[in-house]
N, C-alpha and C positions, 0 to 999 in steps of 0.2 A: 532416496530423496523425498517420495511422498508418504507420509503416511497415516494410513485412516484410522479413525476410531473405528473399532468393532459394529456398535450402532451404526454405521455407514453401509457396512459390505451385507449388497444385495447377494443372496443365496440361489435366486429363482433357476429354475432349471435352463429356461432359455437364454439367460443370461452366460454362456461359456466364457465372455472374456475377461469376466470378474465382472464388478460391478460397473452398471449405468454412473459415467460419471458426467454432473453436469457443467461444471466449472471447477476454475481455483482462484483463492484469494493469495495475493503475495502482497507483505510488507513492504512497503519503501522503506530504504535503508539497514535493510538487511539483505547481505551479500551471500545469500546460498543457507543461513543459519541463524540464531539469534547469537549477540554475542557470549552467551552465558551456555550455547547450545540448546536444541530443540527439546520439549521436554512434555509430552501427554497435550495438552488442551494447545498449551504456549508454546508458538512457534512460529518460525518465517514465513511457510507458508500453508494452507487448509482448503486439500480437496474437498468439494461438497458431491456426494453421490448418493443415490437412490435408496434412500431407507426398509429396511424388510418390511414397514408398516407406515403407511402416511400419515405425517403427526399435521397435515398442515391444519390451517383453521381463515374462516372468513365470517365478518360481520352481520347479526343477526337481529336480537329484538334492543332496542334505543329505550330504557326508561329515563323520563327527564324528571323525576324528582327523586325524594329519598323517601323509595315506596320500600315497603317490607321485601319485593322480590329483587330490586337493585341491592338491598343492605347482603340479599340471599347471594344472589350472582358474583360478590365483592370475597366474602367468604367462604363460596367452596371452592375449597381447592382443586377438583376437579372442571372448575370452569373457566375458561379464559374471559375477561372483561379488560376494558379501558374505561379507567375513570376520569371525568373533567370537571374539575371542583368549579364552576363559576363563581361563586360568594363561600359565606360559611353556610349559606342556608340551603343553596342549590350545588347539588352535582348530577350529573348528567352519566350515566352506566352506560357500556355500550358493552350486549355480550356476544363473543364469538361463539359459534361452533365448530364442532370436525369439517376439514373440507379433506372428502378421500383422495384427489386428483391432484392433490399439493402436499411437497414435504419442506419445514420450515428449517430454516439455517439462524441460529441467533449470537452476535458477536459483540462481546463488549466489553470489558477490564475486568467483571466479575468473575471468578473463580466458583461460582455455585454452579451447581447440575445442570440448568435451563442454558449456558451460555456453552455453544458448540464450541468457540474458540477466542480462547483469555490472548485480548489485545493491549499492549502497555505502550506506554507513552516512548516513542523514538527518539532520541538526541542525535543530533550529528554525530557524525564522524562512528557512528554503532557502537558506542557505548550504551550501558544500560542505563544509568548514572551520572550526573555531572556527581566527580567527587570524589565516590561514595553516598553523598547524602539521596535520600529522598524525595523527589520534587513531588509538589501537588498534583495531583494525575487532575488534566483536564477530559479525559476520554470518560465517558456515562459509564457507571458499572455493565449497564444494561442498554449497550449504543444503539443499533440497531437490528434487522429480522431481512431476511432475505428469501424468499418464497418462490419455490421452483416446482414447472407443470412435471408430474411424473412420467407423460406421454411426450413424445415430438412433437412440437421441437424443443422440448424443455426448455420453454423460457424461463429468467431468475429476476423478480421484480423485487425490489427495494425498498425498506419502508424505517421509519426512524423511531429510536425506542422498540426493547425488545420485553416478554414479559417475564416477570418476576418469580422467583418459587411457590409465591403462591398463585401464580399462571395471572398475573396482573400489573396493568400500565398505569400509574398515576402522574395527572399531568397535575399539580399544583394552582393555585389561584394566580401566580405567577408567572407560570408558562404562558405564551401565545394564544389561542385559542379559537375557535367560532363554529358557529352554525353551519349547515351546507342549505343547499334550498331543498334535497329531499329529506333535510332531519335528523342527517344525521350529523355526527360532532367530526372536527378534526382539529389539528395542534401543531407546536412544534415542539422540539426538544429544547432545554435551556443553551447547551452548546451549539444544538443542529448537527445535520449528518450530511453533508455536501458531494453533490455527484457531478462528477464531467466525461461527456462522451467523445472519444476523441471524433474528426468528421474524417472521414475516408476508411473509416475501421484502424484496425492496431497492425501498419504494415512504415515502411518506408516512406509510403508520400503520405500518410498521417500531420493532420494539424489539429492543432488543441481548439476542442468548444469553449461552451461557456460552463463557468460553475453554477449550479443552481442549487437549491435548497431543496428536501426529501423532506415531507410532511408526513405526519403519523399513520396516516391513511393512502401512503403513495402519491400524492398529488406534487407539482413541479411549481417551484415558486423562484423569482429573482434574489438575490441575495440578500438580506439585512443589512443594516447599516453597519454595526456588528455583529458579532455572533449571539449573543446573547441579547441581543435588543428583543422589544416585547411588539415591536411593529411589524409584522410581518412582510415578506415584499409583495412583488405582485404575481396574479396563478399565471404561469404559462398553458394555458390550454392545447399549444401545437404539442408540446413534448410528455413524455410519461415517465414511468418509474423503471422502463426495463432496462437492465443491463446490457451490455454489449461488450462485444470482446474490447480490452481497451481501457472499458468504465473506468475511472478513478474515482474511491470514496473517499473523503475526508471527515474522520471523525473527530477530528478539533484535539491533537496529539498524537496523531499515526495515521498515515496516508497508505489504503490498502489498491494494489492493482488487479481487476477483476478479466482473467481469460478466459474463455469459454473451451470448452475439450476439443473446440473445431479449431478454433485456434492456438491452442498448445501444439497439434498434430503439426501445424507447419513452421514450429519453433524451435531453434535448435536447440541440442538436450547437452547435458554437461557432457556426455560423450562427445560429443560434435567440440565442447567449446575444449575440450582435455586433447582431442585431435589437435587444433588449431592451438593451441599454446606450444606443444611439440611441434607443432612443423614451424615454430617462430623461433622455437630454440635450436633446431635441428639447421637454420640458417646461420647460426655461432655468430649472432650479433658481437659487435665490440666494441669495450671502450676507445675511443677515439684518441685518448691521453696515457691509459696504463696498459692497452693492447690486453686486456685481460677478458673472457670471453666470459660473456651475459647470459643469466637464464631465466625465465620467469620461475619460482618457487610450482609446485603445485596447489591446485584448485583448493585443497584441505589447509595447508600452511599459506594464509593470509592476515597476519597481524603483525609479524616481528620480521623484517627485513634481513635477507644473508648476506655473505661474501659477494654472490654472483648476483644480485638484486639488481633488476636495471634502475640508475635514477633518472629525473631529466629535466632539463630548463626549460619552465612553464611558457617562456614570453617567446622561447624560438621553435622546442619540440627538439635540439639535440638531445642523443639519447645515452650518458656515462655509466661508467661504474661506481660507486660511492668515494667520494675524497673529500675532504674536510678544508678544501683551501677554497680562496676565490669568494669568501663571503664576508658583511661586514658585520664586525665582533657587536653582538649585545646581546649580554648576560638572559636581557628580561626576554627575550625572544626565541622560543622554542627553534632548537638548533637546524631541524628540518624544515621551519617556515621563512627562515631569513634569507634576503637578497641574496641572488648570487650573480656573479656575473660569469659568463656560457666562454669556457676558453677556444670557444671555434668561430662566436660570432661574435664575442662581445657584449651581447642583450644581457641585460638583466633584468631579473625576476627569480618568481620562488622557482624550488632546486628539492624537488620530491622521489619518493620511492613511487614507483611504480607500480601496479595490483591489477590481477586482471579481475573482470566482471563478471563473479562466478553464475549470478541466479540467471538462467536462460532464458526466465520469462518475463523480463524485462527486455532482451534482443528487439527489435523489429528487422532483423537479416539476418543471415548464417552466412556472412563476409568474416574476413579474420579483422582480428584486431588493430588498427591500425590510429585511431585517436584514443587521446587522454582528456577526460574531462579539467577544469582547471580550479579551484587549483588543489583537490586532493588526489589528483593520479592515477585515477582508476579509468582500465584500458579495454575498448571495446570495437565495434564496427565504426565507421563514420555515421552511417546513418542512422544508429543509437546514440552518438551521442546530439546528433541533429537536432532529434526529434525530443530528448529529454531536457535541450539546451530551451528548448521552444515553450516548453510546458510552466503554468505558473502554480506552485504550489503553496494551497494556504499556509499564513505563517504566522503566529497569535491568532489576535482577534478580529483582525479586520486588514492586513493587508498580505502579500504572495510576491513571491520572488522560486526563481528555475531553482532547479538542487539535483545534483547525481544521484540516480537511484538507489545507486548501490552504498552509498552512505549518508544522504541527505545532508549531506552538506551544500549551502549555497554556492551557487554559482559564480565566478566571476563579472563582473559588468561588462569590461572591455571583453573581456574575449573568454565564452562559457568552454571552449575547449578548443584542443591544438592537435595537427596533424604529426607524430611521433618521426623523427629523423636517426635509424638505425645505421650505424656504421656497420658494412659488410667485413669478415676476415681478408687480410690482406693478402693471405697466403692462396 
């Protein structure tokens, strides 16, 4: 399920249980895999662990005009800078150096060398594609850098915009921009990189923060008006850049969830969720109408529905085998989203295939499965779907609405999800 880049795996000798790892990043809207399948850089989700070599780097000398050693700093390639154009006639350098005590993590749509893990734009429902076609990717080639201490407690700080091949950040006359009062520059991205902490950490009694803005330099600001506005909000001085188990980023077209290795440890593993799918089948659910015994598919086959597929009426939580009556006929209407009405209670509403919730680190319990989110049917604890029912995820440019993790699809208004009513065998 996870797997590292070679550049990753620390070799140290003290190290016997493989490598230091400090976290992981998992996609929203990816169910365990991409739907194209996991493939080198791109992928559902990206351990970050302790480098044979600390590539990190931290801010050093600030030249504020365009002296011959800023044109130098911009041009080699061996040195990291951020540039801030203020006019045509000023830009303002800032060069980093090596920091040996940090290793840098950088993630963003591009496909070049410098970017640890090529993140692409999500669509509901986990397609790659509306279509076929191509949408305009809104996510930065170069989104953001994440910065974690190589010692205890390896903390992972967050910062927006990552650098370039040739080891540099250009912030345009356009971008955001300002002074600090000790001189030196900071910015923002033109999309922005948005962080939410959840408060109580990433367990069951979890409730969602606030979203805030991630500045070039780590600094924590209120949201824009949009995303792309050029007014920045305002700094929050209580909060900072570091991650927590939990963190959610929002890079303005793929929402990444941030676990820390301390909290992956008390998270059930697909082992755990492959148990608990058998012992729900091992109960020989039934349909309540054709008597014909239900099974969930396995963890790997989740796309195309089988004979034994459980489905179930969204607005009651009865839980059938697949029949094709009981709904009303329209052509335009995707035959799985239309009205149905539940022959045990009457209720009507959508009449969906069922899925379970393979990626485990989206869980907050290791409870079985016993709710469905609404209204794409994907089946997990109650207090997963609770707590993802609660959560507001950015949605364009300026407003958020809850969505299932495991395929970002929106939420219901009336009712984000429904407690599943399994018919026992009769026998």
């Amino acid at each position: 399920m996870f797997s590292l880049g070679q550049e990753n795996i620390s070799t140290s000798p003290a190290s016997t249980k493989g490598p230091v790892k400090y976290g992981e990043l998992i996609v929203l809207g990816c169910n365990g895999s991409l739907p194209n399948g996991d493939k080198g850089r791109r992928k559902s989700r990206f351990a970050l662990c302790r480098r044979n070599k600390a590539n990190g780097v931290k801010p050093s000398t600030v030249h504020s005009s365009c002296t011959p050693q800023a044109a130098k700093a911009i041009s080699n390639k061996e040195q990291h800078s951020i540039s801030y154009t203020l006019s045509r006639a000023q830009t303002v350098v800032v060069e980093y150096t090596h920091d040996s005590s940090t290793d840098m993590f950088q993630i963003g749509r591009s496909t070049e060398n410098p970017i640890d893990f090529v993140v692409t734009d999500t669509v509901p429902g986990g397609q790659s594609q509306v279509d076929g076609q191509t949408v305009q990717s809104t996510i930065s080639r170069f989104a953001c850098r994440i910065i974690c201490q190589r010692n205890p407690p390896y903390s992972a700080r967050i910062y927006a915009a990552g650098f370039d091949s040739s080891k540099n950040i250009f912030l345009g006359e356009k971008a955001a921009k300002w002074r600090m009062q000790d001189g030196q520059m900071d910015g923002l991205t033109t999309n922005g990189v948005l962080v939410m902490h959840p408060r109580q950490g990433f367990n069951q009694d979890s409730k969602p923060g606030l979203w805030r803005e991630i500045s070039v330099c780590g600094s924590v600001f209120t949201l824009r008006e949009t995303r792309s506005s050029q007014q920045r909000g305002k700094m929050v001085d209580s909060e900072c850049n570091e991650l927590m188990d939990g963190s959610l980023i929002d890079l303005c077209g793929a929402t990444l969830l941030w676990r820390t290795a301390e909290g992956l440890s008390h998270t059930p593993t697909v082992k755990h969720l492959e148990a608990l799918r058998q012992e729900l089948n091992a109960g020989r659910p039934q349909c309540p109408v054709g008597f014909n015994t239900l099974a969930f598919p396995s963890l790997r086959r989740k796309d195309v529905p089988d004979e034994k597929q459980p489905w179930a009426y969204l607005r009651c939580g009865h839980v059938h085998g697949y029949h094709g009556w009981g709904g009303r006929r329209n052509p335009e209407v995707d035959a799985e989203c239309q009205e149905r009405e539940c022959p045990m209670c009457r209720a009507r509403g959508p009449y969906v295939p069922l899925w379970l919730g393979c990626e485990a680190g989206f869980y907050v319990d290791a409870e079985p499965p016993t709710h469905a989110f609404v209204p794409c049917g994907h089946v997990c604890s109650e207090k997963t779907t609770a707590f993802w029912s609660q959560i507001p995820l950015p949605h364009g440019t300026h407003t958020f609405h809850s969505a299932c993790p495991f395929c970002i699809q929106p939420l219901s208004a009336e009712s984000s999800c429904i407690r599943l009513i399994f018919q026992s065998p009769l026998d």
